[in-house]
C-alpha positions as CSV (number, residue, x, y, z in Angstrom):
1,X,35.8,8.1,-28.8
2,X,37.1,9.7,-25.5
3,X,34.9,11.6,-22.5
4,X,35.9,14.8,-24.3
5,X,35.1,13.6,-28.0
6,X,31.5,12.6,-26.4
7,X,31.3,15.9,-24.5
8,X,31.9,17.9,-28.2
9,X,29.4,15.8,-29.9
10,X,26.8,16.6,-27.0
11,X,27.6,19.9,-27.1
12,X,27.0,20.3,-31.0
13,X,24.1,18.4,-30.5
14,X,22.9,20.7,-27.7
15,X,23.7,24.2,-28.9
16,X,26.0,24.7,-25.6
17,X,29.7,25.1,-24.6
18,X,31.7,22.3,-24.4
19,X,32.1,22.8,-20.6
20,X,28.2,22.6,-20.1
21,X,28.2,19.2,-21.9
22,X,31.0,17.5,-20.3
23,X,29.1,18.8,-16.8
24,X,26.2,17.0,-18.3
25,X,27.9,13.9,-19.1
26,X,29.5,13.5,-15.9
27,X,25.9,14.1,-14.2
28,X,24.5,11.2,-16.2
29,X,27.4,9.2,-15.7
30,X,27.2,10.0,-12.1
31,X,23.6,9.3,-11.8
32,X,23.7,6.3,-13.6
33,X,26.6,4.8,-10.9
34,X,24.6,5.9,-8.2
35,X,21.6,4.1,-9.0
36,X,23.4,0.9,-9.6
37,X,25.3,1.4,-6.4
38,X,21.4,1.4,-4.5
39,X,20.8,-2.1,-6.4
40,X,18.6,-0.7,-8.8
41,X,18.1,-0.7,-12.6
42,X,17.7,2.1,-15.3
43,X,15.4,0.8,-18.7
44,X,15.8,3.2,-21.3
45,X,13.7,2.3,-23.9
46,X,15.1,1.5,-27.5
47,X,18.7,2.0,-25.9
48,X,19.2,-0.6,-23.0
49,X,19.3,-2.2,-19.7
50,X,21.6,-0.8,-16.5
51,X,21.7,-3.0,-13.7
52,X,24.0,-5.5,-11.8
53,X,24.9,-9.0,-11.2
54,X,26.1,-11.4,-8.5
55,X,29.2,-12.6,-9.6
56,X,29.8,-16.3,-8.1
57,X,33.1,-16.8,-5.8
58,X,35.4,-19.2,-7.8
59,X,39.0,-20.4,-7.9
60,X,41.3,-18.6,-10.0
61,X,44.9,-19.6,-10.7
62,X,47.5,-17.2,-10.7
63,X,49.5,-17.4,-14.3
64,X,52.9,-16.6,-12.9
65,X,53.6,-19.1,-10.2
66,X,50.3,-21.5,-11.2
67,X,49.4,-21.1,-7.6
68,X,45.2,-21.5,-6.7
69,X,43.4,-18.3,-5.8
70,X,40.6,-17.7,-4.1
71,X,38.3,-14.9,-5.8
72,X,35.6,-14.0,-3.7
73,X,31.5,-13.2,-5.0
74,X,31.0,-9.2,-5.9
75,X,28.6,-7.4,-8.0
76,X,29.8,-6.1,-11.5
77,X,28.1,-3.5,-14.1
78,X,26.3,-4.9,-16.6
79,X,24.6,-3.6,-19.3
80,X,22.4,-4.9,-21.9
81,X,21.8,-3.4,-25.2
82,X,18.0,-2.9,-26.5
83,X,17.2,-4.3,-29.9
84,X,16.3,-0.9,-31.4
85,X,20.6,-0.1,-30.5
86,X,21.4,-3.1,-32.0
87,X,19.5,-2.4,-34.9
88,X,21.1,0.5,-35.4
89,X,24.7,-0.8,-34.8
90,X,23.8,-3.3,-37.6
């Protein structure tokens, strides 16, 4: 499912326009980033976990030439799902 697939099912859901959810979605979305961009996390009970994590600096070798890289620490994403999500995945 695409942004625009999601945006229809939200609107359905929501008794609006199709342009009113996908404003919606990109809000959330938006708010979401911008939280994890201040180093914080969002808990949202019986769904999951927003936050981020230190990734380590570590070699890496290129697969081309074979050639050792250096990949330096950053922060990803990472989400963890809450058991009530995976219960309903399941």
């Amino acid at each position: 499912m695409n942004k625009k697939e999601f945006s229809k099912k939200v609107a359905d859901a929501m008794d609006c326009t199709i342009a009113e959810a996908e404003e919606m979605v990109d809000e959330v979305f938006e708010a979401v980033a911008d939280v994890l961009e201040e180093g914080d996390k969002i808990i949202i009970r019986d769904f999951g976990t927003f936050s981020t994590k230190v990734q380590a600096a570590r070699v890496a070798r290129n697969p081309k030439t074979g050639e050792k890289i250096q990949v330096p620490e950053k922060i990803v994403p990472k989400f963890k799902a809450a058991v009530g999500l995976k219960e309903r995945c399941n």
